[in-house]
C-alpha positions as CSV (number, residue, x, y, z in Angstrom):
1,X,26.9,12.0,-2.5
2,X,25.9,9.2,-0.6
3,X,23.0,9.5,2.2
4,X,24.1,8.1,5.7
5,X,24.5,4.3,5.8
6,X,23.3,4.0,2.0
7,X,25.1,2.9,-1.2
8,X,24.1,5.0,-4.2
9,X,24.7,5.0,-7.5
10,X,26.3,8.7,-6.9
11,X,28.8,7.4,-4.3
12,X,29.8,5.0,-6.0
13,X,30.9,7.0,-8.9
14,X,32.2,9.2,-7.1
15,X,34.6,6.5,-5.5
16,X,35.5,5.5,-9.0
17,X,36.9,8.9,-9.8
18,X,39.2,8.7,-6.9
19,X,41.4,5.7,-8.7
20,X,44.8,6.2,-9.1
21,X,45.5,9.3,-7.2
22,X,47.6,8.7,-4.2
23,X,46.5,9.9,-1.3
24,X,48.2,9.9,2.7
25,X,46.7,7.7,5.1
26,X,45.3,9.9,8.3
27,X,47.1,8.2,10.9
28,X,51.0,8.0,11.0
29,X,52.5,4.3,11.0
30,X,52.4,2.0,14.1
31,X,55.7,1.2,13.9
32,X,57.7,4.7,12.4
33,X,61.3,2.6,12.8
34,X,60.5,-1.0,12.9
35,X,62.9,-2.8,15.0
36,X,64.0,-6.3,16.9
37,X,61.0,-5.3,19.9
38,X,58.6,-4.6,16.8
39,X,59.7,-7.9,14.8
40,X,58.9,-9.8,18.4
41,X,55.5,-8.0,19.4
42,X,53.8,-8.6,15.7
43,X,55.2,-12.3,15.4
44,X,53.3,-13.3,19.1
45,X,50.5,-11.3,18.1
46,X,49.5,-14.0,15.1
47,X,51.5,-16.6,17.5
48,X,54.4,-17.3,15.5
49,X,57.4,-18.3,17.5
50,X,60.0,-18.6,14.8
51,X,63.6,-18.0,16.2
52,X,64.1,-16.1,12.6
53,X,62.0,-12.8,13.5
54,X,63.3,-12.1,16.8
55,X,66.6,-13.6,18.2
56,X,69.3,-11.8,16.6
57,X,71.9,-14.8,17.5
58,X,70.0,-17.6,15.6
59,X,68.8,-14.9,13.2
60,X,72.9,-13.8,12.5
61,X,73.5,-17.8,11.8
62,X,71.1,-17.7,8.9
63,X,71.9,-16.9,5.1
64,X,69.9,-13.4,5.9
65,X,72.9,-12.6,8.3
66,X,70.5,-11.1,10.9
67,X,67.1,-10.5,11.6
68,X,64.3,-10.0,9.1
69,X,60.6,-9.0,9.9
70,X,58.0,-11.4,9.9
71,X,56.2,-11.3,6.1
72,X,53.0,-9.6,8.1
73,X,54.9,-6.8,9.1
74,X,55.4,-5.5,5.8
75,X,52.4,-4.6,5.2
76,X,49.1,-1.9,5.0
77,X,46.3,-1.0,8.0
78,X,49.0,1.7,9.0
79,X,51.0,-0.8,10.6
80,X,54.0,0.5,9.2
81,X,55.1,3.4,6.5
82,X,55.8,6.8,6.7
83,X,53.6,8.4,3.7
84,X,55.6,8.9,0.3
85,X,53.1,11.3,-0.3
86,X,52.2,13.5,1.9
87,X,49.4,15.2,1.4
88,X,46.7,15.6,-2.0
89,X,47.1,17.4,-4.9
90,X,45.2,20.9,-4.1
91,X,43.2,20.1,-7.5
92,X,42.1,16.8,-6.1
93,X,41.4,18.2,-2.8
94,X,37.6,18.6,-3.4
95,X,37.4,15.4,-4.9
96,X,39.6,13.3,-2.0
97,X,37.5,14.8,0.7
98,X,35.2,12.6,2.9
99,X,33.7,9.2,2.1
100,X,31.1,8.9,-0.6
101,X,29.9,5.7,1.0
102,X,30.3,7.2,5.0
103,X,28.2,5.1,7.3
104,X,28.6,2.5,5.3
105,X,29.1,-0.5,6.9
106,X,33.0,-1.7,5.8
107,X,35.0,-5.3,6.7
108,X,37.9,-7.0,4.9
109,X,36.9,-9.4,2.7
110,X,39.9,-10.5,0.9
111,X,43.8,-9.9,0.1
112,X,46.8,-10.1,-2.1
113,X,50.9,-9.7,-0.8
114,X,54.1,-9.7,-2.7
115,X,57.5,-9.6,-1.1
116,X,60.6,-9.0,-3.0
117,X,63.0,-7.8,0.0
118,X,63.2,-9.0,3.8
119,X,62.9,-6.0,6.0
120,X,65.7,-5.4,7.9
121,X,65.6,-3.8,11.5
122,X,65.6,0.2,12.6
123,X,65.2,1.2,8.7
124,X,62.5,4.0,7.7
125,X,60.0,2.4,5.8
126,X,57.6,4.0,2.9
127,X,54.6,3.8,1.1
128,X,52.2,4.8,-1.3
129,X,49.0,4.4,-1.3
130,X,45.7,4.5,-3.9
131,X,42.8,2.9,-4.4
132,X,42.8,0.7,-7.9
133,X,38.8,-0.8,-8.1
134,X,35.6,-0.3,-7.3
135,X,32.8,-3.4,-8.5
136,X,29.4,-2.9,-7.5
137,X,27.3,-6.3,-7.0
138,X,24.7,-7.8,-4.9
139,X,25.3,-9.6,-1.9
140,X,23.3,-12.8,-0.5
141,X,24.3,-10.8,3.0
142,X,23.2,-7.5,2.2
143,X,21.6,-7.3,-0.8
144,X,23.6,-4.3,-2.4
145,X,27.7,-4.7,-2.0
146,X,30.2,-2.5,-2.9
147,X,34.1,-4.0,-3.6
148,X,36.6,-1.7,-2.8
149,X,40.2,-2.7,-3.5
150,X,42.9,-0.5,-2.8
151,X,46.7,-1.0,-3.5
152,X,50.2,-0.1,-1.2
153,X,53.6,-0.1,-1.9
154,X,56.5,-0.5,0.4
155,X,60.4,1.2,0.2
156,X,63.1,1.0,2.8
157,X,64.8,4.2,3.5
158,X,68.1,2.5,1.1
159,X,65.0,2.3,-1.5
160,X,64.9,-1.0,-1.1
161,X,61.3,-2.1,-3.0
162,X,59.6,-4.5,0.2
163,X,56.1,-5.4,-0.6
164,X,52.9,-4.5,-2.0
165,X,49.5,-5.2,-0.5
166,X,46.1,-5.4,-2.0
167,X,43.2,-5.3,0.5
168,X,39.5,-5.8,-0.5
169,X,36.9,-3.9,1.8
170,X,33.3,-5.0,0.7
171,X,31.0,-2.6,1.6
172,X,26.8,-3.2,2.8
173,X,24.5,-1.1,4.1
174,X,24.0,-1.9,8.1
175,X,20.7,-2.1,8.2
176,X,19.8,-4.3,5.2
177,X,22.2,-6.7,6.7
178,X,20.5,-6.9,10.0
179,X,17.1,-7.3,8.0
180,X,18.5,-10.5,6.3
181,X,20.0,-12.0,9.3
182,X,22.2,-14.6,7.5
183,X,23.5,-16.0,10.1
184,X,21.2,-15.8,13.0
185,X,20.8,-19.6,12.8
186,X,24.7,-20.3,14.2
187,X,25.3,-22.0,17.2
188,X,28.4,-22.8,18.3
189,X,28.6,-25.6,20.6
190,X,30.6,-26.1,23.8
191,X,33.7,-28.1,22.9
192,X,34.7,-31.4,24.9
193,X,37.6,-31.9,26.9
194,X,38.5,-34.8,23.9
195,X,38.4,-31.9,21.1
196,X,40.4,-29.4,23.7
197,X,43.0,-32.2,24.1
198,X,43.4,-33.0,20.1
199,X,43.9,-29.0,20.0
200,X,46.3,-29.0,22.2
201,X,48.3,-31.9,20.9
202,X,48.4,-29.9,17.9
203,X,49.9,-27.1,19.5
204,X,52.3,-29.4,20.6
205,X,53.4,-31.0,17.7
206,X,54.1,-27.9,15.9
207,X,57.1,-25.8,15.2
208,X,58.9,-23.7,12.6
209,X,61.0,-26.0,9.9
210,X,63.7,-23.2,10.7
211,X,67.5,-23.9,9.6
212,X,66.4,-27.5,8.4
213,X,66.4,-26.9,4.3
214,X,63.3,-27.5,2.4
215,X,64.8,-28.5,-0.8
216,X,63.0,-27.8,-4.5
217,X,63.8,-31.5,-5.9
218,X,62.4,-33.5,-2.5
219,X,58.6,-31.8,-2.8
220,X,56.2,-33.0,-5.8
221,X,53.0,-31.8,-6.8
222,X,50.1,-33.0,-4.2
223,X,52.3,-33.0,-1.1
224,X,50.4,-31.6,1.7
225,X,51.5,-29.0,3.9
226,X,50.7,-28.8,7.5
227,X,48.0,-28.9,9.7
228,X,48.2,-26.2,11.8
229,X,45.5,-25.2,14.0
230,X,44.6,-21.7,15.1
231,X,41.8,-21.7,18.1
232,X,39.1,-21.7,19.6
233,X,39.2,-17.7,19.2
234,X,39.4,-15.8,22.6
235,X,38.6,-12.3,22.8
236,X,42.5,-12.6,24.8
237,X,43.4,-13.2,21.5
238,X,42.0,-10.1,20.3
239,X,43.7,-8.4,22.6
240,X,46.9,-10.1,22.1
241,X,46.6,-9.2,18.2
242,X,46.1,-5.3,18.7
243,X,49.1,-5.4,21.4
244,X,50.9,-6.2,18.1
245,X,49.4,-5.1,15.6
246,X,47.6,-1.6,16.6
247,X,44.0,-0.2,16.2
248,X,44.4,0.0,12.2
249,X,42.7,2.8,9.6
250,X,41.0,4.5,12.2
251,X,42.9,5.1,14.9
252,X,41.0,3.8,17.9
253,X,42.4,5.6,21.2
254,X,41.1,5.7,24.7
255,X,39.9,8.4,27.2
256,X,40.8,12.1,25.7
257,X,42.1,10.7,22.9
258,X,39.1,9.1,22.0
259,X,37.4,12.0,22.6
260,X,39.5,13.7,19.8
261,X,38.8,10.6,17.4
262,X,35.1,11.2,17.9
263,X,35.6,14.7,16.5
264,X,37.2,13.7,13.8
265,X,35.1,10.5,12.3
266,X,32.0,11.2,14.7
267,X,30.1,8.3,12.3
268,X,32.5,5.5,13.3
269,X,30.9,5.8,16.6
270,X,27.9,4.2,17.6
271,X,26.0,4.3,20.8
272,X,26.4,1.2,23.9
273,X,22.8,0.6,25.8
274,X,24.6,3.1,28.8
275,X,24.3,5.7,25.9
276,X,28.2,6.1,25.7
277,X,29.8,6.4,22.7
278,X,32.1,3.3,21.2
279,X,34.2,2.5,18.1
280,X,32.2,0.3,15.6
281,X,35.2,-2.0,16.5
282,X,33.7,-3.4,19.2
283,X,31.5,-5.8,16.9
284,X,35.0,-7.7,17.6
285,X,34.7,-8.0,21.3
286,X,30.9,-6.6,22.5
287,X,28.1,-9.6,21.1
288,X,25.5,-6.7,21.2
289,X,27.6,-4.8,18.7
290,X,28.5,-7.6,16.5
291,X,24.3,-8.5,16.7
292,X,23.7,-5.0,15.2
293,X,26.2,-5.4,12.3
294,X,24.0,-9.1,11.6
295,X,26.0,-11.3,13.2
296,X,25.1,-13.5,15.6
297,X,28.1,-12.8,17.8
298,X,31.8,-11.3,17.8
299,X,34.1,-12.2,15.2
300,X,37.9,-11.8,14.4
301,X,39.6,-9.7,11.7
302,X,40.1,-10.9,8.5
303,X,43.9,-10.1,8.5
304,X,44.7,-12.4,11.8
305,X,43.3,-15.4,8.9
306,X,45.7,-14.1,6.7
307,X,48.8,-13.6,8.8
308,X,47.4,-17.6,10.1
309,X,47.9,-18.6,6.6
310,X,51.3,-17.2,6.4
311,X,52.6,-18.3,9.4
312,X,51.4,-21.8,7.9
313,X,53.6,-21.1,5.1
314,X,56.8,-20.0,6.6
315,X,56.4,-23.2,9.6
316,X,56.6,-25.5,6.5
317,X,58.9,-24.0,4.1
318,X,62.1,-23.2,6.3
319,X,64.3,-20.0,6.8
320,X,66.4,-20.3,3.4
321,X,63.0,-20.4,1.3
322,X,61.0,-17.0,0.7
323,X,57.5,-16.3,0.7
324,X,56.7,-14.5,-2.4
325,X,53.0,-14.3,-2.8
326,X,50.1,-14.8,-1.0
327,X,46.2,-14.0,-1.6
328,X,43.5,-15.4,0.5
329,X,39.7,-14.8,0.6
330,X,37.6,-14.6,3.7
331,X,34.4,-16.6,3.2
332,X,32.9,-17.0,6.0
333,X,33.1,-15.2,10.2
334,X,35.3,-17.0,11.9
335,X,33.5,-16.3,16.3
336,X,34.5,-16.3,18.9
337,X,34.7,-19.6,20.1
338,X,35.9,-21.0,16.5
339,X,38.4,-22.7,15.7
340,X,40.1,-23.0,12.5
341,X,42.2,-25.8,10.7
342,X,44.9,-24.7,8.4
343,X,46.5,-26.6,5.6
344,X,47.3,-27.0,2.2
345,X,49.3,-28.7,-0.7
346,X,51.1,-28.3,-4.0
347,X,49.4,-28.0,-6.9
348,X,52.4,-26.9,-9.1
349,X,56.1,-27.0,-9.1
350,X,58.4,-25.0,-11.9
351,X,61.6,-23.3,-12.8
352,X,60.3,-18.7,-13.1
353,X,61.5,-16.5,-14.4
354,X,65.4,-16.3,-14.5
355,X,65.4,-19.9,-13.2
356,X,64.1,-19.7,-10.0
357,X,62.9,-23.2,-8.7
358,X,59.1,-22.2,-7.6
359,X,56.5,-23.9,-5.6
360,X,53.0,-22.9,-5.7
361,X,50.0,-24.1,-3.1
362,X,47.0,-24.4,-2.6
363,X,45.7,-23.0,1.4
364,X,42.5,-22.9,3.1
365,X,41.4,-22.5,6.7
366,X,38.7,-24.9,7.8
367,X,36.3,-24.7,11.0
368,X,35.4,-27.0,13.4
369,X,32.1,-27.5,11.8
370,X,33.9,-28.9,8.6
371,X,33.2,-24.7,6.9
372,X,35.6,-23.4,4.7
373,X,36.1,-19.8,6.1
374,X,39.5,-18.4,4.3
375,X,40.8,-20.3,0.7
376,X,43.8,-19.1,-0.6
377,X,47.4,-19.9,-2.3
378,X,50.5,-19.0,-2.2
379,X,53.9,-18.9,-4.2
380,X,57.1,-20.0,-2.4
381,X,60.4,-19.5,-3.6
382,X,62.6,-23.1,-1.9
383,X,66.5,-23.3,-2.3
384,X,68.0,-26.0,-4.7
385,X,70.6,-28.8,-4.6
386,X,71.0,-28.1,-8.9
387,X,69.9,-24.0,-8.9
388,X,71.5,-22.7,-5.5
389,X,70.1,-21.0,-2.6
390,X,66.6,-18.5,-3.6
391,X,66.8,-15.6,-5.6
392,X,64.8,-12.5,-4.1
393,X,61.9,-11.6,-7.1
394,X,62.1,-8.8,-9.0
395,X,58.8,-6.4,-8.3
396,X,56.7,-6.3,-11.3
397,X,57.0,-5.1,-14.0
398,X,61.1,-3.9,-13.4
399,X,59.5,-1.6,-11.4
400,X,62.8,0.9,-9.4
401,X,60.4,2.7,-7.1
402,X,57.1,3.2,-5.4
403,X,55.0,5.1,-8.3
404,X,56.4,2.6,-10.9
405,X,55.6,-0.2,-8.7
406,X,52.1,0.8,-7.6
407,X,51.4,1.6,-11.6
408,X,52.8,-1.7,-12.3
409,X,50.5,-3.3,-10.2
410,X,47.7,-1.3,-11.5
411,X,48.1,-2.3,-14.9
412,X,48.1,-6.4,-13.6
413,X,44.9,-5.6,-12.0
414,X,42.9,-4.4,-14.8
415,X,43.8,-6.8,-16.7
416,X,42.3,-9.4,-14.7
């Protein structure tokens, strides 16, 4: 098993073994019945003010005849899903318990989305979960990395298929990643009032496309999409996202509660300079935190990036198109203090399957020192004048409920 704060070779098979077998999550879901005040508090959390997720009277005037969740919703970190399975196999037991890489130092490093069904409001919502790949590699941060991706499927409680989620966690050992200090050489400069002021004409400029068709035959290949600009990162906006978007995997609580959390992942906490105990967390709002992980100072989550890159999507594309696809690495931090630059274009444009007019792009998120922090694409399903309105995907591989999906899925991903 694997020593505390160390990657062996014995965790790491040991991980392996675990692929495939679904497994509950520890925590139940943020959001058991998702509904309108759920759809509002996740869409300000990434600031996304699109009439679409959260004002049932524009919402009813659309072609989705009421309201629909915000893509980011739909999706892992416990955020929503009662578990499909509820608890392991008593064979697997032995195998399931613990983490073979505990202490570990884990952060999100990358992610892939389908959607094939809009949410709809005061449903139950289900999942399965299981982890689907485990690559050992070195890492210029840390010198030993391990990649961990693991795989969730979403049903409504009409078993509806919603979504599936990949999410990478790379894992490095703490210490050797304070050793190499990377990034100690960062310094982010105070801003001028000039570069506030182009921010905040930014802000100003922009808005969702909303009820205004995007149509298939007016976009061409190399059209660009956006900007839209996310920043300079507050720890307010921190705050802001976990008002939305809860505390995640590990089910960060205060006072007595957190008391209780410490009992039950004692590792996950680390000790302040008053001696009290914290979550590791707080590398996202405490600098001396983030300084022990190797970072120079705190950083965000990589999921606010990726819910950034989808808001980018559904600003451009308009209310009748769908988001179908998105994946999106996270390069580089992105501090406190940093502002990113979203955009993108088309890079290809085709009839899919069953005829479906399909738009695919090309997105990145850019810093203000010209850094490319979070590349990524996307595939976007637009209404036609000659096709008609968009035509929800099927999930892969005809898949007609969570296991089927999930193995679907599985199969894709080995074959990469």
């Amino acid at each position: 098993m694997a020593g505390e704060g160390t990657i062996t070779d014995e965790g790491i098979a040991r991980l392996r073994s675990r692929i495939g077998i679904p497994e509950p999550h520890p925590l139940p879901p943020h959001y058991l019945r998702p509904g309108a005040d759920a759809f509002r508090q996740v869409s300000v959390a990434y600031g996304d003010d699109n009439p679409l997720w959260c004002d049932p009277d524009y919402a009813n005037s659309t072609r989705w005849d009421g309201l629909i969740a915000p893509p980011p919703l739909v999706g892992g970190d416990t955020l929503v899903g009662e578990d499909e399975v509820a608890e392991v196999r008593p064979d697997q037991r032995d195998l399931m318990k613990g983490d073979p890489l505990s202490g570990v130092h884990a952060f999100y490093s990358a992610s892939a989305r389908e959607w094939w069904a809009p949410m709809r409001p005061d449903r139950r919502v289900f999942r399965r979960n299981a982890l689907v790949g485990v690559i050992d590699k070195p890492s210029d941060f840390a010198e030993r990395a391990v990649h961990e991706w693991t795989a969730q499927v979403f049903r409504d409680e009409s078993d509806t298929l919603l979504s599936a989620q990949f999410r990478l966690m790379i894992r490095t050992e703490r210490t050797k990643a304070r050793q190499r200090r990377k990034y100690d050489a960062l310094e982010i400069a105070p801003y001028s009032d000039e570069e506030i002021e182009r921010i905040e004409a930014q802000y100003r400029s922009e808005s969702p496309r909303g009820s205004e068709q995007r149509w298939w035959e007016d976009v061409a290949e190399g059209d660009e999409i956006g900007p839209l600009v996310k920043g300079p990162l507050t720890v307010t906006d921190m705050v802001c996202w976990h008002a939305g978007m809860g505390m995640g995997l590990y089910g960060v609580k205060p006072l007595r509660l957190a008391a209780r959390n410490r009992a039950r992942v004692p590792r996950f906490f680390h000790r302040d300079d008053l001696n009290v105990p914290d979550v590791m967390q707080r590398v996202h709002w405490d600098p001396e935190f983030a300084r022990r992980s190797g970072n120079p100072t705190t950083f965000d989550y990589g999921r606010m990036r990726e819910t950034w890159l989808i808001h980018l999507c559904t600003d451009w594309m308009g209310d009748d198109a769908w988001l179908w696809k998105l994946d999106c690495e996270f390069r580089r931090f992105n501090y406190v203090g940093d502002t990113q630059w979203l955009g993108g274009r088309i890079v290809r444009k085709y009839l899919g399957e069953g005829g479906r007019p399909v738009v695919e792009l090309e997105l990145s998120a850019t810093n203000q020192r010209d850094e490319l922090t979070t590349p990524g694409h996307a595939t976007v399903l637009l209404p036609s004048r000659e096709y008609g309105e968009v035509r929800l995907p099927d999930p892969p591989g005809g898949a007609h409920d969570l296991q089927s999906a999930l193995d679907a899925i599985a199969a894709e991903y080995e074959e990469r």
